[in-house]
C-alpha positions in Angstrom: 0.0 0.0 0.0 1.3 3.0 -0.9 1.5 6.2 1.5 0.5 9.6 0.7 2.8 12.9 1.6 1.5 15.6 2.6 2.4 18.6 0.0 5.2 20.8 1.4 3.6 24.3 1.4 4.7 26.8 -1.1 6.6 30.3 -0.3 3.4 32.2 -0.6 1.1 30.0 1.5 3.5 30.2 4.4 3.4 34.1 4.6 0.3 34.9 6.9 -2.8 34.9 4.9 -6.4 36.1 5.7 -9.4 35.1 4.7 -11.3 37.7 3.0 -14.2 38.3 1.0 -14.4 40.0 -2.5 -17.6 42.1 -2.2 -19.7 45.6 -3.4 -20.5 47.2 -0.6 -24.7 48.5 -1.6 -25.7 51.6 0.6 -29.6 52.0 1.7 -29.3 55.2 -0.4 -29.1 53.3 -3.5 -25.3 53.5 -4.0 -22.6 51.3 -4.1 -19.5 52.7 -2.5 -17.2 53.7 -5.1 -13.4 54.9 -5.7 -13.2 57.0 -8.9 -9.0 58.9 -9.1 -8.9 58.8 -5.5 -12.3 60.0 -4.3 -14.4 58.3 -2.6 -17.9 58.5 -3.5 -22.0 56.1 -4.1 -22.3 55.0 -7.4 -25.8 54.4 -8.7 -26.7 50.9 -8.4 -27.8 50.6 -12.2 -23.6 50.8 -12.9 -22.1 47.7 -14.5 -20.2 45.7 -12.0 -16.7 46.6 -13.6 -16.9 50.6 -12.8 -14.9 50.6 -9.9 -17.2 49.2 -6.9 -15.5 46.1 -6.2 -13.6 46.3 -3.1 -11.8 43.5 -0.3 -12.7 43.2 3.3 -9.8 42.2 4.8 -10.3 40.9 8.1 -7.3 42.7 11.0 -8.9 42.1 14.2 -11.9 40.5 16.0 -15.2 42.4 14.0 -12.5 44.6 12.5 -11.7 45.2 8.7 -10.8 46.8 6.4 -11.6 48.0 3.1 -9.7 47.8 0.4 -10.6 48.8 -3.4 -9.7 46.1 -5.9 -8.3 48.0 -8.9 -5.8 50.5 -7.6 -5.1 48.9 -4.1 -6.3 52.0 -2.3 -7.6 51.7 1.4 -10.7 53.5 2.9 -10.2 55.7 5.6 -11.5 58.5 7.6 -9.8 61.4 8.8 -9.8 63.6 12.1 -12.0 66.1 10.5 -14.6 62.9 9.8 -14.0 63.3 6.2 -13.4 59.7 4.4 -10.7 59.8 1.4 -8.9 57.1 -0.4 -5.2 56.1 0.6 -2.5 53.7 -0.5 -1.3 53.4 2.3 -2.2 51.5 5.6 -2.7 53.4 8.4 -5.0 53.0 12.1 -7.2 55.2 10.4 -8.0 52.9 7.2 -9.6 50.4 10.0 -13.4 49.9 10.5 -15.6 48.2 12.9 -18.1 46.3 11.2 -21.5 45.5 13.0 -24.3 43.8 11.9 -28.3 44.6 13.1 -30.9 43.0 13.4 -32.1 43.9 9.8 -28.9 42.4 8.4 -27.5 45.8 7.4 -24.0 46.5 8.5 -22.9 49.8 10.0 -18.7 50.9 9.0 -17.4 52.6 12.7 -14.1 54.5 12.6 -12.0 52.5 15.6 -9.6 55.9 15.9 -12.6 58.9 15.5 -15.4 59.7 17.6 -16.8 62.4 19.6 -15.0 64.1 22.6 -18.5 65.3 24.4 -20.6 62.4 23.9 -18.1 59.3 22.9 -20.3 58.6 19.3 -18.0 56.3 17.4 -18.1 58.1 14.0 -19.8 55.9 11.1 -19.4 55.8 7.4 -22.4 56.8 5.2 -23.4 58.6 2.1 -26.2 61.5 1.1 -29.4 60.9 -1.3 -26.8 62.5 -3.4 -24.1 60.2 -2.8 -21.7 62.1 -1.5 -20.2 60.8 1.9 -21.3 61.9 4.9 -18.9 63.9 7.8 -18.3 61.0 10.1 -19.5 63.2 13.1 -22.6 63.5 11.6 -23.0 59.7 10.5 -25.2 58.2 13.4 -25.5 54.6 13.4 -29.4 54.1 13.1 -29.6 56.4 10.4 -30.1 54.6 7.0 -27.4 56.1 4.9 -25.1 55.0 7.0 -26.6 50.8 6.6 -24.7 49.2 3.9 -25.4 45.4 2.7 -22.1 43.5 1.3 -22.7 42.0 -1.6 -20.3 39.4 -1.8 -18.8 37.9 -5.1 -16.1 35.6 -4.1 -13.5 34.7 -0.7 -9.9 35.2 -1.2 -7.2 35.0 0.7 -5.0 38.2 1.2 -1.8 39.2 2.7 -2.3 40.4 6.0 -1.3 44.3 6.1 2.0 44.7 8.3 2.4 46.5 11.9 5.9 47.5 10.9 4.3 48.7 8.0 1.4 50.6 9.5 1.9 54.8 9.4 0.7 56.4 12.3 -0.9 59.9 11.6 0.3 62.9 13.3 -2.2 64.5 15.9 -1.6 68.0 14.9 -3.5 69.0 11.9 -1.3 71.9 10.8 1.3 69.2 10.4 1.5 67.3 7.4 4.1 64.8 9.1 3.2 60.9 9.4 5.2 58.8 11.3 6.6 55.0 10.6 5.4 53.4 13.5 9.2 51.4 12.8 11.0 54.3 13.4 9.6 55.4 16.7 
């Protein structure tokens, strides 16, 4: 009888991989969140499926991801002012806390941004217009700020690195990030 090896794992699937799911991301306002030259804004749902709305959540912690646009790589991320923009680069403030209600609509929290008075986590959401909404005004029961993931397929990703992770500056007059490997 002959034994059977086990295959020695390749290169690639020894780096840490994570389990993530290729998905459109479809907004109660009728938009799909979009990336269009490094803006982020809803795209009517009527759009073919190739114009841009296609984007990875990549799990980084427990109920934690983050959201990462297929095409051109750029991460989803909210500033201190509660404005969301498009980076290529991973930072704390590209991560999201993703919850799921009872109506199966998920809400996108900022885990770095909420409000000094009250302690409202600041939420990701877009206008009738489609335009995103300041975080600060995003509240979580609202419905522009309930998303559905449509999901097409699970992949596997690379898991984005702490040494690679850029820490943004707390002063807003400077334009200086810090590598959280050279603190």
């Amino acid at each position: 009888m002959e034994k059977l090896k086990a295959p020695v794992p390749s290169k690639s699937a020894r780096e840490s991989q994570l389990k993530g799911v290729r998905t459109r991301l479809y907004s109660r306002q009728g938009y799909y969140l979009g990336v269009f030259g490094g803006t982020v804004r809803g795209q009517p749902k009527d759009t073919p499926d190739t114009e841009g709305h296609i984007f990875n959540l990549i799990p980084v912690g427990l109920r934690i991801v983050c959201i990462q646009h297929q095409d051109t790589a750029q991460y989803i991320a909210m500033n201190a002012d509660g404005r969301v923009y498009a980076t290529e680069t991973y930072t704390s403030e590209c991560k999201w806390k993703e919850s799921v209600f009872e109506n199966y609509y998920v809400v996108y929290t900022s885990t770095l941004y909420k409000q000094l008075e009250s302690g409202r986590p600041w939420n990701l959401g877009f206008s009738r217009d489609g335009d995103p909404v300041k975080g600060s005004r995003a509240k979580k029961h609202k419905p522009y700020c309930h998303f559905i993931p449509r999901p097409i397929e699970v992949h596997l990703f690379k898991e984005p690195s702490l040494n690679d992770l850029v820490v943004p500056s707390r002063s807003a007059s400077s334009g200086v990030t810090r590598s959280r490997s050279s603190q």
